[in-house]
N, C-alpha and C positions, 0 to 999 in steps of 0.2 A: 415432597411437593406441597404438603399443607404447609408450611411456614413459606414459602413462596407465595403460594397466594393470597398469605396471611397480606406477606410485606405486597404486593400489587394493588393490596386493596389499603391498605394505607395510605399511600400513593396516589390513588385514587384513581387506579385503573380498572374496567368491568372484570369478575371473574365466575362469570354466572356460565362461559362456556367452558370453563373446567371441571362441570360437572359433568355433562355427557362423555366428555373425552376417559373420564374414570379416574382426572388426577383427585379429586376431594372428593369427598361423598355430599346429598342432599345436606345432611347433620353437620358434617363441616362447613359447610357454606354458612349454614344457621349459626354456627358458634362465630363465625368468622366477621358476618356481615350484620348479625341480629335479625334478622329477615329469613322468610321460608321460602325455600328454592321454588321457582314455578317453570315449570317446562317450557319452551316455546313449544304454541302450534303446530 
């Protein structure tokens, strides 16, 4: 699932809701996007 949403975000599609679901973890979002996962509210 990480190289998925590697390629979605290349693409330039959002994948900051694959973290709740459990496919990547907080860490992989950060290696993925350069950015640190923030939870929605």
């Amino acid at each position: 699932m990480y190289d998925f949403c590697k390629l979605m975000f290349e693409l330039h599609c959002p994948i900051e809701g694959y973290v709740p679901l459990g496919a990547i973890t907080a860490d992989q979002y950060k290696e993925i996007t350069g950015k640190d996962y923030v939870a929605a509210a």
